[in-house]
PDB file of N, CA, C and O in Angstrom:
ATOM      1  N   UNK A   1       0.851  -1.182   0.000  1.00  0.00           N
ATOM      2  CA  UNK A   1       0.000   0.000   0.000  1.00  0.00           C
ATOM      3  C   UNK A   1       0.890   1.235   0.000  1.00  0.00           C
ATOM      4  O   UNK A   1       1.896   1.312   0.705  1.00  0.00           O
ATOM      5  N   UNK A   2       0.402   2.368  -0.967  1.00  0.00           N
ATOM      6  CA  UNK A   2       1.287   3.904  -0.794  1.00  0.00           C
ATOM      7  C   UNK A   2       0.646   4.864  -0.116  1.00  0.00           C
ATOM      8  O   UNK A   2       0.272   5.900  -0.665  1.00  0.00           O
ATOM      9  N   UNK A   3       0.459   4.603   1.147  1.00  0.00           N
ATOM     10  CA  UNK A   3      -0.418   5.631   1.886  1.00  0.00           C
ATOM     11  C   UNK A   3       0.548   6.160   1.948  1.00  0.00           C
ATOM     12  O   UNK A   3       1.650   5.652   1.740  1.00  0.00           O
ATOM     13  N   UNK A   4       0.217   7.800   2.383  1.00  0.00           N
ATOM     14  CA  UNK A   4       0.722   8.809   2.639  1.00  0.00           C
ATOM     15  C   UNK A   4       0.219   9.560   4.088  1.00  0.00           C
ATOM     16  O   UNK A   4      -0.794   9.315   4.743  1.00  0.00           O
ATOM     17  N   UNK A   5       1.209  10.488   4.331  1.00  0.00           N
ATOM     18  CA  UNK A   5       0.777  11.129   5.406  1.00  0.00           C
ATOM     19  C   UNK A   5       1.028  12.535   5.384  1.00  0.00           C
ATOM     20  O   UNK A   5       2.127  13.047   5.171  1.00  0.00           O
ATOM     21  N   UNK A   6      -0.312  13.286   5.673  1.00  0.00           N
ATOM     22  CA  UNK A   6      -0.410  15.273   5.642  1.00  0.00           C
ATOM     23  C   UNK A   6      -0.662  15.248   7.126  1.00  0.00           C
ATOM     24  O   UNK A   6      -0.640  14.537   8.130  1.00  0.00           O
ATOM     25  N   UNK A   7      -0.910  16.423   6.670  1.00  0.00           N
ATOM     26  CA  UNK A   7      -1.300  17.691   8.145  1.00  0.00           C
ATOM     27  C   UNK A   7      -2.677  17.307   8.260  1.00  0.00           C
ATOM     28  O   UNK A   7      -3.312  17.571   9.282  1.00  0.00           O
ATOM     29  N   UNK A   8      -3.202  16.680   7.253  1.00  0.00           N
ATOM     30  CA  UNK A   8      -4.814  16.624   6.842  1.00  0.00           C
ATOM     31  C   UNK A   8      -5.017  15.572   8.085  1.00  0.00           C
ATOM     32  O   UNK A   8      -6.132  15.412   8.582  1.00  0.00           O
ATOM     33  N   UNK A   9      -3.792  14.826   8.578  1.00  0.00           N
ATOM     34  CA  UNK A   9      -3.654  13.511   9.056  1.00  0.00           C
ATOM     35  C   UNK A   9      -3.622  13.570  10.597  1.00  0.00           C
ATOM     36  O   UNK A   9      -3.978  12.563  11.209  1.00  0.00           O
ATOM     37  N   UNK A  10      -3.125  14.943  11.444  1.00  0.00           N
ATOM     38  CA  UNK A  10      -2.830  15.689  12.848  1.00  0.00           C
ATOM     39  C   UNK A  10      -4.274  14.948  13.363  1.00  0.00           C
ATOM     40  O   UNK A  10      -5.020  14.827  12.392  1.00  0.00           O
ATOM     41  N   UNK A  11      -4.734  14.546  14.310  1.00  0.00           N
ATOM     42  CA  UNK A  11      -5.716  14.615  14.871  1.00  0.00           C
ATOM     43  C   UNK A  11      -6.615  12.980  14.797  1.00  0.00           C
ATOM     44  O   UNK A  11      -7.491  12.631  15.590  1.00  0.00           O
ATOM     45  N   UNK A  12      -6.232  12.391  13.935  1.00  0.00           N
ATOM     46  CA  UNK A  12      -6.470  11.022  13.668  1.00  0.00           C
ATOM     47  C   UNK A  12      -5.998   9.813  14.399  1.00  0.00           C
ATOM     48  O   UNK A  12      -4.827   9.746  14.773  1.00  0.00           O
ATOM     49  N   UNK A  13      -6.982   8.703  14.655  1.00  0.00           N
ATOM     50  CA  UNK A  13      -6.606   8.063  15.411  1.00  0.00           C
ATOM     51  C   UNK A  13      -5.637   6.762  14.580  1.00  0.00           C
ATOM     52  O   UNK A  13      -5.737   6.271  13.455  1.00  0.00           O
ATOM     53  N   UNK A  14      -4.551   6.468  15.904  1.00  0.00           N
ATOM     54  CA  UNK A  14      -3.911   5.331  14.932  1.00  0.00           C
ATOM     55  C   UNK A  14      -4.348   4.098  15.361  1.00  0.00           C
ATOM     56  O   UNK A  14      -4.764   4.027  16.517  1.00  0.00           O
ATOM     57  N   UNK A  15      -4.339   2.911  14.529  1.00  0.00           N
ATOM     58  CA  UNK A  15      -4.670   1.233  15.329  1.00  0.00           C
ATOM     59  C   UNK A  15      -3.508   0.731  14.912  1.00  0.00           C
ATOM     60  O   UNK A  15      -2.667   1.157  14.120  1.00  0.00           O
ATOM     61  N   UNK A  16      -3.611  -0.603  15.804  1.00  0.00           N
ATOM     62  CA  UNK A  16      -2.766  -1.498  14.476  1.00  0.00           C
ATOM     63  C   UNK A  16      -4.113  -2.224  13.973  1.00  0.00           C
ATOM     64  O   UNK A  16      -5.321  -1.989  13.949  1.00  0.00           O
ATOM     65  N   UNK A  17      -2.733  -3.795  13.372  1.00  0.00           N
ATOM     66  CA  UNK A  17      -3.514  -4.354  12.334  1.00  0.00           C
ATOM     67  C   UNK A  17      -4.894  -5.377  12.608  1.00  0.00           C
ATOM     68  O   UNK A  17      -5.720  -5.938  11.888  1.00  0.00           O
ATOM     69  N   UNK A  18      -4.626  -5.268  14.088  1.00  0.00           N
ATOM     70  CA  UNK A  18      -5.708  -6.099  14.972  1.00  0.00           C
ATOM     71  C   UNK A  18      -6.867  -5.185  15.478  1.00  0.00           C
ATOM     72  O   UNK A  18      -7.939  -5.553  15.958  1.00  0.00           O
ATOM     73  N   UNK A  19      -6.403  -3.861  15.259  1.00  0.00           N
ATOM     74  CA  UNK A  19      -7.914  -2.741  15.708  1.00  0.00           C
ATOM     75  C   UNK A  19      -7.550  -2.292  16.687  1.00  0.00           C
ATOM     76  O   UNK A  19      -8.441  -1.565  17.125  1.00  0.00           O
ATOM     77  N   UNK A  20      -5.984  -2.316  17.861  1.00  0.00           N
ATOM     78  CA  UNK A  20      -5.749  -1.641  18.985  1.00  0.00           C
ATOM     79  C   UNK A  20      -5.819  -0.378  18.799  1.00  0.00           C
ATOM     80  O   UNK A  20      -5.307  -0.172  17.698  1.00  0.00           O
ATOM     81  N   UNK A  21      -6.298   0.965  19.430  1.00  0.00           N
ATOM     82  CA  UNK A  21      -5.845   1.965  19.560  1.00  0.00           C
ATOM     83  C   UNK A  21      -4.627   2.408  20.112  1.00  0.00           C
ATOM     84  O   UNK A  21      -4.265   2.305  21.283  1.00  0.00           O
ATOM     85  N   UNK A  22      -4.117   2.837  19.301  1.00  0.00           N
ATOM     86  CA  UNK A  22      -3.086   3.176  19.825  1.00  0.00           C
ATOM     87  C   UNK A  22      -2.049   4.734  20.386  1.00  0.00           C
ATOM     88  O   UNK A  22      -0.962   4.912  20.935  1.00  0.00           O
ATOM     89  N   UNK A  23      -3.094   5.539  19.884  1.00  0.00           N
ATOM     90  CA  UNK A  23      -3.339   6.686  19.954  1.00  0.00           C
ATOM     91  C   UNK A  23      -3.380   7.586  18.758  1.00  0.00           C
ATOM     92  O   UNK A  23      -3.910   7.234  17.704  1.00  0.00           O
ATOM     93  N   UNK A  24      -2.856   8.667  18.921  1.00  0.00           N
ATOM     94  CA  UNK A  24      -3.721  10.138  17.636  1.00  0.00           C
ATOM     95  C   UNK A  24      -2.215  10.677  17.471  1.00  0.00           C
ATOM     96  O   UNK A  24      -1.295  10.945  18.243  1.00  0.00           O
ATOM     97  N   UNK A  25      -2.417  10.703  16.096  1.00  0.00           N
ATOM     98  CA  UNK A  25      -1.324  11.571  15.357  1.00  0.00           C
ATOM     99  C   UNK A  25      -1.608  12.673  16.074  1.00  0.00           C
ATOM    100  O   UNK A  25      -2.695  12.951  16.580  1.00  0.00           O
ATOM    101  N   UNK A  26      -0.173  13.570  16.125  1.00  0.00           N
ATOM    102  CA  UNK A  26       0.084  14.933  17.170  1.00  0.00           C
ATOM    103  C   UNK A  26       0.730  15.522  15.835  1.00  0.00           C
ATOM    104  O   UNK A  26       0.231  16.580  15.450  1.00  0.00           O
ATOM    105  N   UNK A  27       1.619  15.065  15.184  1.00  0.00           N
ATOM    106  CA  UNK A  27       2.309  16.220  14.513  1.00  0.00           C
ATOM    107  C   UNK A  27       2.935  15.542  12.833  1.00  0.00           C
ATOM    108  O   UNK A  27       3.896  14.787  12.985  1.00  0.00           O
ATOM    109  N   UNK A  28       2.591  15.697  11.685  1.00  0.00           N
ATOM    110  CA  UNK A  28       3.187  15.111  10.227  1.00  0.00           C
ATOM    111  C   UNK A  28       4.054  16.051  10.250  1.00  0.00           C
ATOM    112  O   UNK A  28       3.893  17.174  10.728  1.00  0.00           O
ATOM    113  N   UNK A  29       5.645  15.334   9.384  1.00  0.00           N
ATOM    114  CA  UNK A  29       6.615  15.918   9.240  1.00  0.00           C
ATOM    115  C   UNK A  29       7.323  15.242   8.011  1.00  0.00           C
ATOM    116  O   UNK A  29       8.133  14.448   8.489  1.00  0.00           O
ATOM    117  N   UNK A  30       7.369  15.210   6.827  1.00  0.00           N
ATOM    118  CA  UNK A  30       8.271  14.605   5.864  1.00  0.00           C
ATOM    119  C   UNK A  30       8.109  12.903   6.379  1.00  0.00           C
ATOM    120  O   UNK A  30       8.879  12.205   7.038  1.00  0.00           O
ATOM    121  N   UNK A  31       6.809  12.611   5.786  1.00  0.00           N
ATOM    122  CA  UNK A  31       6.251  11.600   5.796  1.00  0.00           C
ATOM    123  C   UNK A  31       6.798  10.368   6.882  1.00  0.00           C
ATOM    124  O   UNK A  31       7.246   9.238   6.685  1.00  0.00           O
ATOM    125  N   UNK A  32       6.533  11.155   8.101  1.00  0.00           N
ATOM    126  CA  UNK A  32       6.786  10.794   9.363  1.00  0.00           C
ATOM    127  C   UNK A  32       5.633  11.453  10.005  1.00  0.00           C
ATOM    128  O   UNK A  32       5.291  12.601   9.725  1.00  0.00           O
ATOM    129  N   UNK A  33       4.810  10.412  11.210  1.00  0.00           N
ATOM    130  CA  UNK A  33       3.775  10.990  11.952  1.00  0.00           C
ATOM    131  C   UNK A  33       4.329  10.736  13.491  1.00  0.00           C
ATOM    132  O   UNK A  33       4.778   9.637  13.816  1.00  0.00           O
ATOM    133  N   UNK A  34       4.271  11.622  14.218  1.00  0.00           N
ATOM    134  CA  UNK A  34       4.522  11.871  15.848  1.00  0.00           C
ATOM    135  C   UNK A  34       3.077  10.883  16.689  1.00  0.00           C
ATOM    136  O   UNK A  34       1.869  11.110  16.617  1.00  0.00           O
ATOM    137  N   UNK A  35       3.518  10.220  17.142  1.00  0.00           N
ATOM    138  CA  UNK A  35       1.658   9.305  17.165  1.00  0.00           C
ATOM    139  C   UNK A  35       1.742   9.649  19.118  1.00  0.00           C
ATOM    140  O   UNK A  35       2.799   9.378  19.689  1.00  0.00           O
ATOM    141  N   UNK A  36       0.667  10.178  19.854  1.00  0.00           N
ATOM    142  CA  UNK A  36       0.709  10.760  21.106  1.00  0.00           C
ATOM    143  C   UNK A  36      -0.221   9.140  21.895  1.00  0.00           C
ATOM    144  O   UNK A  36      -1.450   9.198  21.908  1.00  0.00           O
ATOM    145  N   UNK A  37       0.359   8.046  22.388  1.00  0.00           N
ATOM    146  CA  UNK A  37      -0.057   7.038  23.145  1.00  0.00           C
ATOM    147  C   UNK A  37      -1.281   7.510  24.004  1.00  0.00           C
ATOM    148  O   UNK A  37      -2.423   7.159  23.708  1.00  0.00           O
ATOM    149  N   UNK A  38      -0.989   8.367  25.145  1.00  0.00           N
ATOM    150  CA  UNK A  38      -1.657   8.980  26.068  1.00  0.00           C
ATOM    151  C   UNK A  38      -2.378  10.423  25.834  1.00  0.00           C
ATOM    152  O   UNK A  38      -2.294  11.185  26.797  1.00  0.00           O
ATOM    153  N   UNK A  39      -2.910  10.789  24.959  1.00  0.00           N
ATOM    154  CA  UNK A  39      -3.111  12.427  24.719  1.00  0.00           C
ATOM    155  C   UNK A  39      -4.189  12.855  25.463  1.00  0.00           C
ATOM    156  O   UNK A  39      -5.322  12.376  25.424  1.00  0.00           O
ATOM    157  N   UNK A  40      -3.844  13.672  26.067  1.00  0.00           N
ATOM    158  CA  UNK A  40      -4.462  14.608  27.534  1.00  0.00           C
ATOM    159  C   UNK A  40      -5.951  14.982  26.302  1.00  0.00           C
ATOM    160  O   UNK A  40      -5.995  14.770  25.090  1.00  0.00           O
ATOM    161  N   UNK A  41      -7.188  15.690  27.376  1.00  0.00           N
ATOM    162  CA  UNK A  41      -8.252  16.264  26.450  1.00  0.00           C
ATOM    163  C   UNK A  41      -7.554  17.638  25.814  1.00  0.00           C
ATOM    164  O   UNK A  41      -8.002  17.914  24.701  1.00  0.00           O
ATOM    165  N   UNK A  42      -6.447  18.627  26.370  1.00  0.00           N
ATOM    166  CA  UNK A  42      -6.189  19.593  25.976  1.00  0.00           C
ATOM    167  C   UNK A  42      -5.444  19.036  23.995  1.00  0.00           C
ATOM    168  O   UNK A  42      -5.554  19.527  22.871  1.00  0.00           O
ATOM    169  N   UNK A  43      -4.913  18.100  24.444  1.00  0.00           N
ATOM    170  CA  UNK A  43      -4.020  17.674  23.354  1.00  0.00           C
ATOM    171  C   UNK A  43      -5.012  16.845  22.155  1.00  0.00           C
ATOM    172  O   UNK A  43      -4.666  16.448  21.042  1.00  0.00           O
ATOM    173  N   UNK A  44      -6.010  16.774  22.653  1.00  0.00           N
ATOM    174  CA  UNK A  44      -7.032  16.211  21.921  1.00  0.00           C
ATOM    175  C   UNK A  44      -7.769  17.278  20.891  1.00  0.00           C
ATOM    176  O   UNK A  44      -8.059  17.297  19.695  1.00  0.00           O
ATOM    177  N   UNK A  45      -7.884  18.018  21.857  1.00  0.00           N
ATOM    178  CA  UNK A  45      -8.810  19.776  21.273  1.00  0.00           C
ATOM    179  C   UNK A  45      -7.650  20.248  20.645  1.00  0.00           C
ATOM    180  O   UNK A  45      -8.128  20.635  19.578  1.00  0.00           O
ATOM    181  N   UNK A  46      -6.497  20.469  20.586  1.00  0.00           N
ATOM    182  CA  UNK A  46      -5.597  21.226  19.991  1.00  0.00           C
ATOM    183  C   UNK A  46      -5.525  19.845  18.399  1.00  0.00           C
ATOM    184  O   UNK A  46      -5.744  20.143  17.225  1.00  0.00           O
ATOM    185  N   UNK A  47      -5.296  18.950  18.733  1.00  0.00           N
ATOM    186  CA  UNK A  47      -4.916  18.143  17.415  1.00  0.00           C
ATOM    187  C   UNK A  47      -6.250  18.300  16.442  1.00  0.00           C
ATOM    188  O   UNK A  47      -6.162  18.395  15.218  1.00  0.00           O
ATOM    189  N   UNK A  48      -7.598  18.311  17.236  1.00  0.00           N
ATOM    190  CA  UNK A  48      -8.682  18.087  16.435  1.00  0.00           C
ATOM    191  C   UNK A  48      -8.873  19.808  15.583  1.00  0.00           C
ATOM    192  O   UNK A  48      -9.644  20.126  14.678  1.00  0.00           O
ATOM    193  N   UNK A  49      -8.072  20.451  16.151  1.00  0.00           N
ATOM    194  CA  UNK A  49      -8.565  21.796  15.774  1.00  0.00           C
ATOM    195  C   UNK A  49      -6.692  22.312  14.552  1.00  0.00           C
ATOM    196  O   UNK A  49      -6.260  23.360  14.072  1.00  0.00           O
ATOM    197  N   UNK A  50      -6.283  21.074  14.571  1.00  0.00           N
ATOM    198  CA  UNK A  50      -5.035  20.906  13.454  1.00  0.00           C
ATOM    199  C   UNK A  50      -3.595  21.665  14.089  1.00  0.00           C
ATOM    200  O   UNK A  50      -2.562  22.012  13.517  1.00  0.00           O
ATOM    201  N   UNK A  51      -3.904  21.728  15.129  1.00  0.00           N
ATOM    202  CA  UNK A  51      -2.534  22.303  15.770  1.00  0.00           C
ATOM    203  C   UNK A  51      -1.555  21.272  16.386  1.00  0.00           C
ATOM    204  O   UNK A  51      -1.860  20.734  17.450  1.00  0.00           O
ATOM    205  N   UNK A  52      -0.513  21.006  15.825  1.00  0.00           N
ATOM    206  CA  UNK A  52       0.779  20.429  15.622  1.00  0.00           C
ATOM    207  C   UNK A  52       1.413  20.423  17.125  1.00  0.00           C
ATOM    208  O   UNK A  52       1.707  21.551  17.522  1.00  0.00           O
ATOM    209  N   UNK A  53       1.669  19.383  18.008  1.00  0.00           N
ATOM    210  CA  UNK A  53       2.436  19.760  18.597  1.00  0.00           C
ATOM    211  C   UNK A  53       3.089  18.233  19.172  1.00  0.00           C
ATOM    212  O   UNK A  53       2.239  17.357  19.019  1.00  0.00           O
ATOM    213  N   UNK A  54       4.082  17.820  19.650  1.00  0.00           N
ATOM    214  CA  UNK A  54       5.233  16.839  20.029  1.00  0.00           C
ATOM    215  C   UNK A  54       5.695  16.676  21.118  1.00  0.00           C
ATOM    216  O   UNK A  54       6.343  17.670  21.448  1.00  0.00           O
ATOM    217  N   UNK A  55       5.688  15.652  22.106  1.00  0.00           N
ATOM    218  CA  UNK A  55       6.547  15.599  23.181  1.00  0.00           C
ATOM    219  C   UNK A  55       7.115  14.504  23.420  1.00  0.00           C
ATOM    220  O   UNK A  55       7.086  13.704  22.485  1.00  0.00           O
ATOM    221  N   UNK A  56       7.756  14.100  24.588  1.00  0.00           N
ATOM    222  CA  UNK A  56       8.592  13.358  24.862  1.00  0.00           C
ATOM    223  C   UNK A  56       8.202  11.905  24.835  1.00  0.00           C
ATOM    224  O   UNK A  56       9.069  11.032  24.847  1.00  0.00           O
ATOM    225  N   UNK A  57       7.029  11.651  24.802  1.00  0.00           N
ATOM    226  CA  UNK A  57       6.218  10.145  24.911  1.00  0.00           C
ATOM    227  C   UNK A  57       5.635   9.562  23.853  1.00  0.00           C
ATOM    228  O   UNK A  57       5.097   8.461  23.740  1.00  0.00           O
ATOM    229  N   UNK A  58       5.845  10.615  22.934  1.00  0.00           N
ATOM    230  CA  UNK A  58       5.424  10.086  21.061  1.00  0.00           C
ATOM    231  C   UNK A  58       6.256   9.647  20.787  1.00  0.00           C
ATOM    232  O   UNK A  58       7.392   9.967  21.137  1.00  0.00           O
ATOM    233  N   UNK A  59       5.722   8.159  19.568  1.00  0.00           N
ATOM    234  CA  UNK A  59       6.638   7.505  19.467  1.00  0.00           C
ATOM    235  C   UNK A  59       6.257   7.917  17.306  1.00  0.00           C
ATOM    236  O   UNK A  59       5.293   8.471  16.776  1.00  0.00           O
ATOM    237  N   UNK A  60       7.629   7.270  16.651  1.00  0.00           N
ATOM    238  CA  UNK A  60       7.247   7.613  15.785  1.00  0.00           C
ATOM    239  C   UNK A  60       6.670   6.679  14.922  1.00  0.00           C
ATOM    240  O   UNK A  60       6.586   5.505  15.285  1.00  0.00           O
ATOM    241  N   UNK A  61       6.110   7.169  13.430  1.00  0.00           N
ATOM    242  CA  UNK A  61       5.438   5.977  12.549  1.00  0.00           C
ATOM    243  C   UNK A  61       5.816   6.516  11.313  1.00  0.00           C
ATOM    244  O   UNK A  61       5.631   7.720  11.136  1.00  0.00           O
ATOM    245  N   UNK A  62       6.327   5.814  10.405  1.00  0.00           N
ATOM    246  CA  UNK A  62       6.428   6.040   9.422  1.00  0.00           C
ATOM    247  C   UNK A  62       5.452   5.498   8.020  1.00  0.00           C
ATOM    248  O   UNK A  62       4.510   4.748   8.274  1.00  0.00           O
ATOM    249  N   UNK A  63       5.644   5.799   6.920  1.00  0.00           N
ATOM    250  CA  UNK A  63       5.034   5.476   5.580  1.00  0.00           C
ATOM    251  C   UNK A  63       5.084   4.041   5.561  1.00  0.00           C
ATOM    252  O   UNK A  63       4.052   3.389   5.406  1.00  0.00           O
ATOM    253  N   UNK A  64       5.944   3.629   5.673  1.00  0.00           N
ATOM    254  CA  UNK A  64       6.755   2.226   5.413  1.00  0.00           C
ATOM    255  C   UNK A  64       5.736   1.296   6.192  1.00  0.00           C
ATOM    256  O   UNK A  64       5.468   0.146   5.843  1.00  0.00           O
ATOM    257  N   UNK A  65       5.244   1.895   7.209  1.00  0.00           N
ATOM    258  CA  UNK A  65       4.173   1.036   7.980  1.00  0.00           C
ATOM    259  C   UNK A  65       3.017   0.904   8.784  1.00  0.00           C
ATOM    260  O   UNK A  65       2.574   0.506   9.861  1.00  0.00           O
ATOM    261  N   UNK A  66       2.669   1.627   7.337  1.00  0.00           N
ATOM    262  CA  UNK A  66       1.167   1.953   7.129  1.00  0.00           C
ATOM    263  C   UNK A  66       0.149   0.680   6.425  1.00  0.00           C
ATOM    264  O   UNK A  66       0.619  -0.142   5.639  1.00  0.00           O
ATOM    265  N   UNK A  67      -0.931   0.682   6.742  1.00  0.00           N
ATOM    266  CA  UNK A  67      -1.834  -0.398   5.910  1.00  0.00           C
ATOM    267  C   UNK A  67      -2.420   0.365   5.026  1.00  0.00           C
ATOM    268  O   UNK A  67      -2.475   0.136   3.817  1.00  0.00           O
ATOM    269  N   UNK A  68      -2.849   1.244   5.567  1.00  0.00           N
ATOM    270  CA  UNK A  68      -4.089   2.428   5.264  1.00  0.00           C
ATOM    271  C   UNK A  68      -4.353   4.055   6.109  1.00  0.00           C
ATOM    272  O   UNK A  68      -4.082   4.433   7.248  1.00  0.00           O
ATOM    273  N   UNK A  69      -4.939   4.667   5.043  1.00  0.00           N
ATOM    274  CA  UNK A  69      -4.771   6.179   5.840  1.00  0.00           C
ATOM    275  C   UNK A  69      -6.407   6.437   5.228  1.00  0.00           C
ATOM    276  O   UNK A  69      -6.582   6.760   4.053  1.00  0.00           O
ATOM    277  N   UNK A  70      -7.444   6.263   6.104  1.00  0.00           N
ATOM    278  CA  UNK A  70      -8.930   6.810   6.312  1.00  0.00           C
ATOM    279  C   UNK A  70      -9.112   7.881   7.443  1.00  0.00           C
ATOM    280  O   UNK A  70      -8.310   8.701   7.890  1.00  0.00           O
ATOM    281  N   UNK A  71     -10.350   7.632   7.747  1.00  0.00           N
ATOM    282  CA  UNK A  71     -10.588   8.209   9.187  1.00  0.00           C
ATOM    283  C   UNK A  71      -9.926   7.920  10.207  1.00  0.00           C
ATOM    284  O   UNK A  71      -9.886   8.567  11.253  1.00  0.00           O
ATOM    285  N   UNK A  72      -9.282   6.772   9.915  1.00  0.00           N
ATOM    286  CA  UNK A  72      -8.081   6.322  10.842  1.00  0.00           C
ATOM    287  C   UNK A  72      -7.129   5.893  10.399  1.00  0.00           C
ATOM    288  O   UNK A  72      -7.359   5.330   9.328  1.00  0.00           O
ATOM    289  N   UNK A  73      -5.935   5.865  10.745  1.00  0.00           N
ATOM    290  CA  UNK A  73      -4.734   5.487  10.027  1.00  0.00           C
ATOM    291  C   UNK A  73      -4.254   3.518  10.863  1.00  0.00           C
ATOM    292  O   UNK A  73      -3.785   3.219  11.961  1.00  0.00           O
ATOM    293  N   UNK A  74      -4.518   2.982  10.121  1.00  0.00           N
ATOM    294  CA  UNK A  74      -4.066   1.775  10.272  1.00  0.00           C
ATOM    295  C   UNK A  74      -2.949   0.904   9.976  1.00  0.00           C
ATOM    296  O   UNK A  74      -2.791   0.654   8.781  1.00  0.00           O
ATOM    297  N   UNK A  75      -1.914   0.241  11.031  1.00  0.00           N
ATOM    298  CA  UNK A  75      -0.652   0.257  10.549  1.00  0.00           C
ATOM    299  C   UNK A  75      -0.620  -1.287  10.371  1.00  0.00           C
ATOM    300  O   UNK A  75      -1.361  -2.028  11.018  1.00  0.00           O
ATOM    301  N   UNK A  76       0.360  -1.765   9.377  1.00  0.00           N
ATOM    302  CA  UNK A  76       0.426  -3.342   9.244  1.00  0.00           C
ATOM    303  C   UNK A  76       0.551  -4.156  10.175  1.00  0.00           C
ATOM    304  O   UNK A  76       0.297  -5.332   9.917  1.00  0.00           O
ATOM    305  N   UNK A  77       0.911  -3.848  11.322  1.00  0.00           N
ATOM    306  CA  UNK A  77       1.346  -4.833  12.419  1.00  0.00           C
ATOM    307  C   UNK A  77       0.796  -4.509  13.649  1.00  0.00           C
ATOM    308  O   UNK A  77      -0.356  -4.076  13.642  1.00  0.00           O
ATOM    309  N   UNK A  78       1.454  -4.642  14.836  1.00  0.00           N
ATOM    310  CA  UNK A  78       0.903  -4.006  16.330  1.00  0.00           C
ATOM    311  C   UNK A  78       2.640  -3.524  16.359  1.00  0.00           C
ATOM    312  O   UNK A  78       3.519  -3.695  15.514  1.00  0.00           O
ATOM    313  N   UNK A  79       2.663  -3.021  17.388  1.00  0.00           N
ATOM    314  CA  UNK A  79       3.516  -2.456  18.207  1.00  0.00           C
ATOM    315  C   UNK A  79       3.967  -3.021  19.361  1.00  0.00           C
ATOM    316  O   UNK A  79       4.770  -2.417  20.071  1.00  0.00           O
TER     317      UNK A  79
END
């Protein structure tokens, strides 16, 4: 699959390939997504409203391992 990843993408939830949540893109960067495990409600309202932001407990995800990019971004494997 050639999914891709935008800004369009900030705010979306990630799974894996079994349906875990795993949390919400925080920040796209050169087809790299910042994925936030734990995201506070503030960090929830800021991503849903497309504001970018990164910290120390995001882990990253790349293109390479992606299944699919919908309403949710679904990755080939678990974590």
């Amino acid at each position: 699959m050639n999914a891709t990843l935008t800004d369009d993408d900030v705010g979306k939830t990630v799974v894996d390939a079994a349906g875990k949540e795993l949390g919400i893109v925080a920040k796209v960067d050169n087809g790299r997504a910042a994925v936030d495990p734990n995201p506070s409600i503030a960090e929830h309202v800021f991503a849903s409203l497309g504001i970018e932001g990164e910290d120390e407990e995001d882990y990253v995800v790349t293109e390479s391992m992606l299944e699919s990019v919908g309403s949710e971004i679904v990755l080939q494997g678990t974590i």
